[in-house]
Every structure is written in structure tokens, then in C-alpha cells.
C-alpha positions as CSV (number, residue, x, y, z in Angstrom):
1,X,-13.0,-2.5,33.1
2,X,-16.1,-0.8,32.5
3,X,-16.7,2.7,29.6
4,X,-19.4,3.4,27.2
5,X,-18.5,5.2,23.6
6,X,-20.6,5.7,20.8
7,X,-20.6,3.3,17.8
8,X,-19.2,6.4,15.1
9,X,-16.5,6.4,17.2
10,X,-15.5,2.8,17.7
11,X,-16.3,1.5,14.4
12,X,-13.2,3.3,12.2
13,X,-10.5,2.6,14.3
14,X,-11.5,-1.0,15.3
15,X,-11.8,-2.0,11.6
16,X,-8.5,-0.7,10.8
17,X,-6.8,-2.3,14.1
18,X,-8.6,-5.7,13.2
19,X,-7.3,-5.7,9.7
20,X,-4.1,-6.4,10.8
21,X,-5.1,-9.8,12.8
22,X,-5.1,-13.0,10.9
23,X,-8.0,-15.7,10.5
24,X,-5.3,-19.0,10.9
25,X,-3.3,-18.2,13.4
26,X,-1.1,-20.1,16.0
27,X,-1.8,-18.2,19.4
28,X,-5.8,-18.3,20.0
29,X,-4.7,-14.6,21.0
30,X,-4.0,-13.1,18.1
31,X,-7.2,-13.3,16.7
32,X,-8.0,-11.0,19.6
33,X,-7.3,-7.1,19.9
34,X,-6.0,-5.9,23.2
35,X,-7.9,-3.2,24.9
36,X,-6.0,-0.7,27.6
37,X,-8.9,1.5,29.1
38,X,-6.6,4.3,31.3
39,X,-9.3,7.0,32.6
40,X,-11.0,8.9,29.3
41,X,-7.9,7.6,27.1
42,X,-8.9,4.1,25.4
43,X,-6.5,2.1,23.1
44,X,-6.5,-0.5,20.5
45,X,-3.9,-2.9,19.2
46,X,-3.9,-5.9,16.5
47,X,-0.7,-7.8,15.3
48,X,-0.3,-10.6,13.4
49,X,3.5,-10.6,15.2
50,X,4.3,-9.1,11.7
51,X,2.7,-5.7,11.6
52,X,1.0,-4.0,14.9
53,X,-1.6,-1.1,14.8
54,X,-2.3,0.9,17.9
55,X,-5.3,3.1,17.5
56,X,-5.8,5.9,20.4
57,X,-9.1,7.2,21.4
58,X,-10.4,9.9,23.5
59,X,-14.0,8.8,25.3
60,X,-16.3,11.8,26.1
61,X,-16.3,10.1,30.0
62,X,-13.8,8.4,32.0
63,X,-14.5,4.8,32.7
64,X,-12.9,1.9,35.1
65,X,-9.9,1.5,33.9
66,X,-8.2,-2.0,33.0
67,X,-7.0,-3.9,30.2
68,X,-8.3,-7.4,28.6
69,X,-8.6,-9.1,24.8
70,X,-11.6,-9.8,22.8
71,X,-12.0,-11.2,19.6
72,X,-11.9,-8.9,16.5
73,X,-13.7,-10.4,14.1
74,X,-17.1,-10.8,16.2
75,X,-16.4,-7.2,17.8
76,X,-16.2,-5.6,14.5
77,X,-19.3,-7.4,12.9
78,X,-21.4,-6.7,16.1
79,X,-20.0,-2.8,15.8
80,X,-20.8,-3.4,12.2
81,X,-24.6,-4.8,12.7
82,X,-26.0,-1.7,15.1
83,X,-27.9,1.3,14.7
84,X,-25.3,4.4,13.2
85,X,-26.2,6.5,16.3
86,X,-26.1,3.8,19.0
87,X,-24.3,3.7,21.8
88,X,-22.0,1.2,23.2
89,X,-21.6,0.1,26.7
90,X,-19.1,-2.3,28.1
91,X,-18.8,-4.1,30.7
92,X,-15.9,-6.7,32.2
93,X,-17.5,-9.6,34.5
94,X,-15.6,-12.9,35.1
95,X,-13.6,-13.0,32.5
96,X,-16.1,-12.1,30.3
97,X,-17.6,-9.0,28.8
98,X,-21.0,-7.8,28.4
99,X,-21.9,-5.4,25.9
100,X,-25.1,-3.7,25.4
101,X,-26.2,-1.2,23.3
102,X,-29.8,-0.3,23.1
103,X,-32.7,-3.5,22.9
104,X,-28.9,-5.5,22.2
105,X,-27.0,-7.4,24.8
106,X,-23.8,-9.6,23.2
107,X,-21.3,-11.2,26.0
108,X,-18.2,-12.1,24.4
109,X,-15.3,-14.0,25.8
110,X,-11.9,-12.7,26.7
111,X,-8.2,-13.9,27.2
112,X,-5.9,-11.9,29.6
113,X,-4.1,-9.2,28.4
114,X,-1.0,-10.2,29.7
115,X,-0.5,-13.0,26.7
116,X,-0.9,-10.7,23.9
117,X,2.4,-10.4,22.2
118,X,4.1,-7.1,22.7
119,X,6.3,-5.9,19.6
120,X,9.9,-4.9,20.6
121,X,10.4,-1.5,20.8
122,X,12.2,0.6,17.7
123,X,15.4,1.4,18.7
124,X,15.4,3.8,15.6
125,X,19.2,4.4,13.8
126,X,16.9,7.1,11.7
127,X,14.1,10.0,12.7
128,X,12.1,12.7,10.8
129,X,8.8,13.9,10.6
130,X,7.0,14.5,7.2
131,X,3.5,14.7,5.7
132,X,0.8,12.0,5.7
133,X,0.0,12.7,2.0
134,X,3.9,12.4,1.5
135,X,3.9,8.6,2.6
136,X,0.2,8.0,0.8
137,X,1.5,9.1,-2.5
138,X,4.7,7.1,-2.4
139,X,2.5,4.0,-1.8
140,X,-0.2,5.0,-3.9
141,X,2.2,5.4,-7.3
142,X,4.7,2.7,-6.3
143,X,2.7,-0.1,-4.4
144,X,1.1,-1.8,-7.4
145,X,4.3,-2.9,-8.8
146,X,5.2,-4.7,-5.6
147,X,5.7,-9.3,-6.4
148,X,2.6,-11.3,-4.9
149,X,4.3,-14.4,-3.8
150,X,7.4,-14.1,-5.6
151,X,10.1,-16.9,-4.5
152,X,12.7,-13.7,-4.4
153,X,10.8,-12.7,-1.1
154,X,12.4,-9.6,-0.9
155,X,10.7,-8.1,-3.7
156,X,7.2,-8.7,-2.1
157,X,7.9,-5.3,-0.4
158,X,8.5,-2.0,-1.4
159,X,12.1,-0.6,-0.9
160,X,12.1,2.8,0.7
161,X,15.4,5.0,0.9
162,X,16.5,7.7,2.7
163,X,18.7,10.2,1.2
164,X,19.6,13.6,2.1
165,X,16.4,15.7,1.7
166,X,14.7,13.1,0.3
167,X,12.3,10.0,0.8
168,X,11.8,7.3,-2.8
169,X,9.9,4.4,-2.6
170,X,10.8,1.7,-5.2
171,X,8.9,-1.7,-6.1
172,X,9.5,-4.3,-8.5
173,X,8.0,-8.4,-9.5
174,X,10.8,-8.5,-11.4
175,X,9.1,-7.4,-15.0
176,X,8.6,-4.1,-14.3
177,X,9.7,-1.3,-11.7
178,X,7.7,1.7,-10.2
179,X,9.8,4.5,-8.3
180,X,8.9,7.7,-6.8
181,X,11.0,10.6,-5.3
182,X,9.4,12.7,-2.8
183,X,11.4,15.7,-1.1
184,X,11.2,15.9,3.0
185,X,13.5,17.3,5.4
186,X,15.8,14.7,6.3
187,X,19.5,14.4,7.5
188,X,21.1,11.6,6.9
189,X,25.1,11.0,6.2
190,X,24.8,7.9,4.1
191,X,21.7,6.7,2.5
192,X,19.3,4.5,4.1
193,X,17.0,1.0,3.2
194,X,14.6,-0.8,4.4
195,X,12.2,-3.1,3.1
196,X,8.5,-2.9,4.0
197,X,6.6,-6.1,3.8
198,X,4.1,-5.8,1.0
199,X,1.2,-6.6,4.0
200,X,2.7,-3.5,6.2
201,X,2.4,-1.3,3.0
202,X,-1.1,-2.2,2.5
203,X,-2.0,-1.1,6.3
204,X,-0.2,1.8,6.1
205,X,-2.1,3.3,3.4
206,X,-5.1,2.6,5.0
207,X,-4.8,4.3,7.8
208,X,-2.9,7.4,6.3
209,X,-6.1,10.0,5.6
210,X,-3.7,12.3,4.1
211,X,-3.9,15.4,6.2
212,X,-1.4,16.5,9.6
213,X,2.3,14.9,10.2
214,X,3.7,11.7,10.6
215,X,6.7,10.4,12.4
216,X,9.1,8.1,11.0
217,X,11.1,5.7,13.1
218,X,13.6,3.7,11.1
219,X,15.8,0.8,13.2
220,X,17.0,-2.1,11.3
221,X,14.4,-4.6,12.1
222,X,11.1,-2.6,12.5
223,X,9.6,0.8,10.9
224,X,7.3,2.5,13.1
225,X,5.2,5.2,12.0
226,X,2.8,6.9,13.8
227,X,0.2,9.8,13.7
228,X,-1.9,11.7,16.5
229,X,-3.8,8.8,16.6
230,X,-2.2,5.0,15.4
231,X,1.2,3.8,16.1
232,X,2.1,1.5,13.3
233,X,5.1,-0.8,13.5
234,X,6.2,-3.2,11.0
235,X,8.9,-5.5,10.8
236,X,11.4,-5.6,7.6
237,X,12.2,-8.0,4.9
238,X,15.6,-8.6,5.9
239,X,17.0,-9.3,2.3
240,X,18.8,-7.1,-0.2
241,X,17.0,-5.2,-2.6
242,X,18.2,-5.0,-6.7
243,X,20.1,-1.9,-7.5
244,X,16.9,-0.7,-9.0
245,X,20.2,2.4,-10.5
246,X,21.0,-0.2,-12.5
247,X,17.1,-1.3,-14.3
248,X,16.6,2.1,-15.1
249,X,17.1,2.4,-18.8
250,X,19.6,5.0,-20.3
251,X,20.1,6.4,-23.6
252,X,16.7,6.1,-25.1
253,X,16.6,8.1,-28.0
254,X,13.0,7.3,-29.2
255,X,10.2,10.1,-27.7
256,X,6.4,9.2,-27.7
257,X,4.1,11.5,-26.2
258,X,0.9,10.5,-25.6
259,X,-3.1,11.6,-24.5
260,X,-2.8,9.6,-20.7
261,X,-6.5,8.8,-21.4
262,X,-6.6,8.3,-24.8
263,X,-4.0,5.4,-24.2
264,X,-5.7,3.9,-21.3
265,X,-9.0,3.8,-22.9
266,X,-7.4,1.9,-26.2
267,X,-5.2,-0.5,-23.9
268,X,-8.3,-1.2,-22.1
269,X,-10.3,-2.3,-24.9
270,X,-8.0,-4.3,-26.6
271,X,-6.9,-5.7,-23.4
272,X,-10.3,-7.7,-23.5
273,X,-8.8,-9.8,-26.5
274,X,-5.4,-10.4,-25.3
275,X,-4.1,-13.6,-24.4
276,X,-5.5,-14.4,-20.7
277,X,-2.3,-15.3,-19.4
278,X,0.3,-13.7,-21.0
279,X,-1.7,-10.6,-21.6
280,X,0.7,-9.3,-24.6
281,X,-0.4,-6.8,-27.0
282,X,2.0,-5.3,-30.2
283,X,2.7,-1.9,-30.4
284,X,3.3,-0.3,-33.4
285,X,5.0,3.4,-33.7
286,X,4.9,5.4,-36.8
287,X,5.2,9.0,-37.4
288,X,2.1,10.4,-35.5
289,X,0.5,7.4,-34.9
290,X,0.4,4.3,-32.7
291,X,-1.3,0.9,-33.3
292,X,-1.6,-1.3,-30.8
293,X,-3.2,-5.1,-31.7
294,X,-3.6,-8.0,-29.3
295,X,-4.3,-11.2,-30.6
296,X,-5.7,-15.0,-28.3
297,X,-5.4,-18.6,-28.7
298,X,-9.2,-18.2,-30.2
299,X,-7.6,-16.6,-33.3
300,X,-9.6,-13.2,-32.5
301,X,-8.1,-10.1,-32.7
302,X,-8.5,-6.0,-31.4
303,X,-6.6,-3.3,-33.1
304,X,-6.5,0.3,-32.1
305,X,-5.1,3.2,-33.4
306,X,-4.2,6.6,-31.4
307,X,-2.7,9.8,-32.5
308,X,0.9,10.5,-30.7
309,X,3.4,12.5,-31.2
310,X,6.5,11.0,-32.2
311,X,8.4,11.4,-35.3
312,X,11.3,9.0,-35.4
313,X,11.7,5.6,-37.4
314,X,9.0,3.0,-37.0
315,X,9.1,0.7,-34.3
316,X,7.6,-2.5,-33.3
317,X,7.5,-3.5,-29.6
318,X,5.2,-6.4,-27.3
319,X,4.4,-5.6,-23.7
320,X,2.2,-6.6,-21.0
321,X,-0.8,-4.7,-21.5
322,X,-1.7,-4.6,-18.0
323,X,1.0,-3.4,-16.9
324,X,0.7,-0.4,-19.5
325,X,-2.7,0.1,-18.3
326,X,-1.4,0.7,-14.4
327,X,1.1,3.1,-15.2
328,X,-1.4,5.1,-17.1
329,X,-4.0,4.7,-13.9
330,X,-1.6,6.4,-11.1
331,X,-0.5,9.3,-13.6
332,X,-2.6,12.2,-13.0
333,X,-1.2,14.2,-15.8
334,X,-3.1,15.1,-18.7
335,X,-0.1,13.3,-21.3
336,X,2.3,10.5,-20.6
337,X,5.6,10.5,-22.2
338,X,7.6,7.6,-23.2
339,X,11.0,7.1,-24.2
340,X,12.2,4.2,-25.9
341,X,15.4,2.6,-27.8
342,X,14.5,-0.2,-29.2
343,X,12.0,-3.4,-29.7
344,X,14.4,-5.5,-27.1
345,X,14.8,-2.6,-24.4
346,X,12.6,-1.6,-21.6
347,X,10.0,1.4,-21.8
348,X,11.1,4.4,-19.6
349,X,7.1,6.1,-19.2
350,X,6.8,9.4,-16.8
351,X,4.7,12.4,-16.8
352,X,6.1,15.1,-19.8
353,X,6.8,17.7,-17.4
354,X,9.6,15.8,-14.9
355,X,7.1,15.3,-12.0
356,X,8.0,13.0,-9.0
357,X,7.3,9.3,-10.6
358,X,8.9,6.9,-13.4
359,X,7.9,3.7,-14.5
360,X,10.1,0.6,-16.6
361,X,8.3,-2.0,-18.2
362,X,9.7,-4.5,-19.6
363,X,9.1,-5.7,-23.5
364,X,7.8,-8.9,-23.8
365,X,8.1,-11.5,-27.1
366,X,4.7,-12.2,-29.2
């Protein structure tokens, strides 16, 4: 195996293949990416047996083709450490490979190709093709409400479901629930779930740059997604997911419409006096006006007041302030509107005109 291509080229796609491989792991190959050289055609591929990232890329000249591993971590950090305009020359000699670029001359070891893992193919029950920025923005305004390490495994993932015409993305820890609704043109006779892993989210946004098609490829272990130039498969979180249907609140008959960055500026600041852990701050509601007051173990306390409109009885109501403060960070509208019933339901907040997004929080008691 033998090709030269310049570091701009390389550097992208390698970090976003290597991302995927894992620092502990239990095959010395998997800290490795596989590289398949076939004339001018050169690809990359990471797993972690989890989630797999193929990256295609074109080089300006054919080279000796062939196929071996080499490890990520040191190949992306040597990419990293040269000159932005210098160009990369490699080289396969017993089971090694030497790589020079410039005054530079690194010779790394490799394992054969023929150990690295191959992920089963998708046998997909579902296919349809839709935008890049679709996918992005479902991750972007969902993701953040997806568990950490929450026992109930299956909500460390974000739920996405198929429907005639339409593609949502739904994610929950449990205390609150982010959801959004995109339309796409899908045929489907019954809906459709699947559970991405919260790691295979993460990689898929970052290698989404927003702009051309994707293709969707839904079986009932794996998702695969790819673009012109990365193949992404993920496995599933084989689990059922709530009936998020059913968190949704209904009947709130309390409006509040708010400045989006008015209200993030005020939960902000008094977030800085709330309880570290629990985070809680009161909310207050009164006819044009909201106070919102966060008190700590230290006895100190930080009270806002913003102008809203809302002219119903007062209310009183405790919630997690950060979880206000991400809802009002992925709205892009100018106001935020939301609709409450009372000081022991759940806050129903979305942008005033409809849009494609809503968000439940739950209340919390101070």
C-alpha cells in the first residue's frame, strides 16, 4: 500500500472516523482505523462495535492499492502536529508503515486488516432520503434532553419515529422531555421506532454539515445513514421507549408569553445562587409580571423580575432552572410561550407561532 494526500484533506475525515474508537478497549484493534486504499478512492472506518464511521476520499493520484490498520490516536495527533499545507506520504513496509511528510518521518505499527470487526450489514424494513439539516435540527433541539447514565438504559438515546410524511425525534432523563416534528417524504403503513444510542447521536451530528441529502436505512438492529461521503451505522437500544403521547400535558389553561432572551438572561443570573445540586428556583406569575427567586444552603438569595404577558390568577411554581435555561438556548424565536395549569403540573414551553419543537419540564418542590 503505498498514496500520498495532503494534510487538509486527511485531517477532517480522520478526526471524525477516530472519534468513534474507544481508549479502553478489549481488541488491541479497535483502537485502530482500517484503511482500504482501491486506485484514487481511499477509505476510513472506526467502530467501537457500537457505532461505525466510514469516511470516503478521493486522492488527486492513484496509489498501490491494499488495505491495513493503524492506530488512531497517534495518526490523528501526528496529522494534527504538521505544517497546514504539508503533504503526506505513506508508505507500507513489513508490517509497518512509514510516513513522511516534509523534514518528518513517523513509522507506525499496524495489525492486519483482516481482524477488524466488520458491522453486519442493514437489512433495512425502512428507506427514504431527506435533508442533512433535517436530521441536524432534530438532534440539535432534542439531544440535550437525552439521560447520562440513567439505569432505565433506554432513555440514554433519543427515540426517532417514522410516520407518514413525517420524521420526530423525542428524548427524555425522565424529568423533562424534548420532541421535534420535522416533515420528509416518507411512506410508511404503520409507524416506525428505533432507539439511537445517545453515543451514535453525538456522531451523527458531527458529521452532518448541514447541506446535500442523506439516506436513511432503518432495520431493527442497526440505523445506517449515510452521505456522499461517511456511511454511519449504529446499533439500537433494544428497549421500549415511554409513550412520550402520554407526558405531554393537556388542558393547560394558564398562557405566559415571554422575551426568549429576556428569560434566559434572568434564569442565568439567578441560576448562580441556586442550590448546586438541586438547582431549583420559584417562579412567581402575576398579571404582567414574573419573579423568579433561587435561594442555597448559604442562606443567599437572587430575585429577578421580568415583564410577561399573562393575565390570569397568580401562580407559584419550582423548577429546575437549568433545564429552563436549555429550552430557552435551542429556541430561535424571538418570544417563548408557555402554557401552564397548575403549581403541581408540568410546563408545556414552545415557540408562540406553532413551529416544529415542544418542550415539558417538570415542576419540582422547594
Amino acid at each position: 500500500m503505498k498514496f500520498s494526500i495532503s494534510r487538509e484533506s486527511l485531517l477532517k475525515p480522520l478526526q471524525l472516523v477516530a472519534g468513534v474508537v474507544e481508549r479502553r478497549q478489549t481488541l488491541p484493534v479497535l483502537a485502530n482505523v482500517l484503511m482500504v486504499l482501491d486506485g484514487d478512492q481511499l477509505a476510513l472506518t472506526g467502530t467501537d462495535l457500537e457505532v461505525e464511521i466510514i469516511a470516503r476520499l478521493q486522492l488527486e493520484q492513484a496509489g498501490e492499492s491494499g488495505e491495513l490498520t493503524l492506530p488512531a490516536k497517534k495518526l490523528v495527533d501526528i496529522c494534527r502536529s504538521l505544517p497546514d499545507d504539508a503533504i503526506l506520504h505513506f508508505v507500507e513496509e513489513n508490517q509497518r508503515v512509514i510516513l513522511k511528510s516534509g523534514r518528518s518521518r513517523f513509522t507506525l505499527s499496524t495489525l492486519p486488516a483482516s481482524d477488524f470487526p466488520n458491522v453486519e450489514p442493514v437489512e433495512g424494513d425502512l428507506r427514504f432520503n431527506c435533508e442533512q439539516q433535517d436530521i441536524k435540527r432534530l438532534i440539535e433541539r432534542a439531544g440535550f434532553a437525552m439521560a447520562q447514565q440513567d439505569v432505565r438504559y433506554y432513555l440514554n438515546g433519543m427515540l426517532w419515529e417514522v410516520t407518514e410524511g413525517q420524521l420526530r425525534a423525542v428524548a427524555t432523563d425522565g424529568h423533562r422531555l424534548a420532541m421535534c416534528t420535522r416533515p420528509i417524504s416518507v411512506s410508511t403503513p404503520a409507524p416506525v421506532q428505533a432507539i439511537l444510542p445517545r453515543k451514535g447521536v453525538v456522531e451523527l451530528a458531527r458529521l452532518l454539515d448541514g447541506s446535500g441529502d442523506v439516506e436513511v436505512n432503518l432495520g431493527s438492529n442497526h440505523i445506517r445513514v449515510a452521505t456522499e461521503t461517511y456511511t454511519f451505522t449504529s446499533k439500537l437500544v433494544d428497549g421500549k421507549f415511554p409513550d412520550y403521547e402520554r407526558v405531554l400535558p393537556k388542558g393547560g389553561n394558564k398562557e405566559v408569553f415571554g422575551d426568549r432572551t429576556e428569560l434566559r438572561q434572568a434564569f442565568s443570573r439567578t441560576a448562580i445562587l441556586s442550590n448546586e445540586k438541586y438547582r431549583g428556583v420559584r417562579l412567581t406569575f402575576s398579571a404582567g409580571q414574573l419573579t423568579i427567586v433561587a435561594n442555597n444552603p448559604e442562606q443567599e438569595e437572587a430575585e429577578e423580575q421580568v415583564v410577561i404577558d399573562y393575565n390570569d390568577e397568580d401562580l407559584e411554581i419550582g423548577f429546575n432552572v437549568s433545564y429552563l435555561q436549555d429550552v430557552c438556548g435551542v429556541l430561535s424565536s424571538d418570544n417563548i410561550k408557555m402554557t401552564l395549569s397548575d403549581s403541581n403540573s408540568s410546563a408545556l414551553l414552545e415557540e408562540p407561532d406553532g413551529g416544529d419543537s415542544v418542550y415539558v419540564v417538570m415542576p419540582m418542590r422547594l
